[in-house]
N, C-alpha and C positions, 0 to 999 in steps of 0.2 A: 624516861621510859614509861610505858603507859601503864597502868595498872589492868588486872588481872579478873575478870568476871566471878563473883565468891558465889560457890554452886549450893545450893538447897536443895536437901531431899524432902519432898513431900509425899507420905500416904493421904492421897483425898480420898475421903467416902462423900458422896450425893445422894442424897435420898430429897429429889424434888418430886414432891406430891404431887404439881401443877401438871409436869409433864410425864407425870409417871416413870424417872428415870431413877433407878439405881444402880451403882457402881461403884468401885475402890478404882483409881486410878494411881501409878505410883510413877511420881515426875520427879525429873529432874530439871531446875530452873537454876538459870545464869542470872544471880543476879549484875547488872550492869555497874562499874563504879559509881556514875553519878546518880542510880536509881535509890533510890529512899525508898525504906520499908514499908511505907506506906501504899505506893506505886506498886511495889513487890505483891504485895498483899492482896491490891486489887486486881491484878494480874490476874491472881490463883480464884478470886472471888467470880471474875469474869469466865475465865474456863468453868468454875460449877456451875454459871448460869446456863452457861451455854456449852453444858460438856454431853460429847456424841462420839464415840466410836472411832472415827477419823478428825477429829477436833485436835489441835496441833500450836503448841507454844514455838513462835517463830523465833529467830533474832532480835527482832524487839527495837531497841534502841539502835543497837546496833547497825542499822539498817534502814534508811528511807522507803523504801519498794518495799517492805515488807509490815503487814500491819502486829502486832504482839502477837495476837491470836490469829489462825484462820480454819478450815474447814474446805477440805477440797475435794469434788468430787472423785471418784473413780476414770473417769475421761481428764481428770488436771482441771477443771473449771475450779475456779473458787467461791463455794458456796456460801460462806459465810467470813468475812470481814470482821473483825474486832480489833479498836482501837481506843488508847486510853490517854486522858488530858486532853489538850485544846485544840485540834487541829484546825488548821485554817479551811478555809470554804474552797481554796483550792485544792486543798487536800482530801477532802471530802467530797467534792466533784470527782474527784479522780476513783477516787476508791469505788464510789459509786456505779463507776462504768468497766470498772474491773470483776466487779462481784454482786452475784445475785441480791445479796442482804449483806447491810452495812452496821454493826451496832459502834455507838461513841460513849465511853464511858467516863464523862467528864468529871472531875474532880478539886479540890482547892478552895470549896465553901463561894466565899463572897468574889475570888477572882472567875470561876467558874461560872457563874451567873451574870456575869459584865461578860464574859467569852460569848453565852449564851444569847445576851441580848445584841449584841453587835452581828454573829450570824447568821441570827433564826429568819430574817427573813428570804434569805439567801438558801436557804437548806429547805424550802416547801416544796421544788419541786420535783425534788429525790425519797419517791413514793418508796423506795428502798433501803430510805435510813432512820435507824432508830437512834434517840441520844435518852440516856439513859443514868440520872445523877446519883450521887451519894453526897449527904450532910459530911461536914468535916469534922464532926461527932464521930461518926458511923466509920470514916477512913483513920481518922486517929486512934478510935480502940481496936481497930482490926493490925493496926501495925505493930500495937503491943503484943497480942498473939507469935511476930515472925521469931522463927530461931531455925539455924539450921538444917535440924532435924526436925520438921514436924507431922503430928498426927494429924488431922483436920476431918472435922466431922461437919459440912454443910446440907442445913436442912431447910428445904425452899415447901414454903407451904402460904397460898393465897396472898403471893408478892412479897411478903416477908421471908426474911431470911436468918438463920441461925447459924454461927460458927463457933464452935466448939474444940478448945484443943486443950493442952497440959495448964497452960496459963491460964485458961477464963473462959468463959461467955462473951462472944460481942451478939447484941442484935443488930442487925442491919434492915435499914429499909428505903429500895431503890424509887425512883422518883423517874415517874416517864416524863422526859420534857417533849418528844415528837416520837410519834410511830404508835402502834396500837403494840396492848401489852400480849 
């Protein structure tokens, strides 16, 4: 029998200075059986990057068609793409032609960076994809943060990033590997 998705409740606050965005969002995330806290985390890390109004946690794992995150417009277009870990360049092709803006938020440290170098040359001509890294530092103290219930206070100011909950401080600081910031 398959196991059961373990749900978290998240208050986000966002106060990204860059884009002049604040908000409390209060989500509810599936986590997946085989997802790890870390994945989970970045998940949530990825929506404050990219949190908007109609900004929207998909299925996720769950789901091939479907990217974690996406952004759709009012007409059903999808305007914004967000995916996390290694996708292949056929995966990434694809996404590409589905949606206005594509961001990849790769992760795994040194496996990440072997992913990076085997499809970057393959990924230059999709002027609509951003990949977008985190140190395995940065993904490791952000999964100590996860618990069920949490508060999360993310604070984006000149690329860096701050997340702040019951547990700790993480800093985090994302690494453009393609796309402009």
């Amino acid at each position: 029998m398959a196991q059961n998705a373990t749900i978290y409740k998240v208050e986000l606050s966002v106060s990204d200075m860059d884009r002049h965005y604040y908000e409390t969002h209060k989500l509810t995330v599936a986590k997946h059986p085989s997802e790890t806290d870390e994945r989970l985390m970045l998940r949530i890390l990825a929506f404050a990057l990219n949190a908007h109004e109609h900004l929207e946690l998909t299925k996720g794992l769950s789901t091939d068609e479907e990217p974690d995150i996406w952004q759709k417009t009012l007409g059903g277009e999808i305007a914004l793409w967000v995916a996390l870990g290694l996708p292949s360049e056929k995966i990434m092709r694809q996404s590409c032609s589905k949606a206005a803006k594509v961001i990849v938020y790769p992760y795994g440290g040194r496996t990440a960076e072997v992913w990076w170098d085997k499809v970057r040359n393959a990924t230059t001509r999709f002027e609509n994809l951003r990949v977008i890294s985190f140190s395995e530092a940065d993904t490791t103290g952000m999964a100590k943060l996860a618990s069920r219930a949490m508060k999360l206070q993310i604070n984006i100011q000149d690329g860096e990033v701050m997340i702040s909950a019951d547990e700790g401080i993480v800093y985090v600081t994302p690494v453009t590997w393609k796309g402009t910031v």
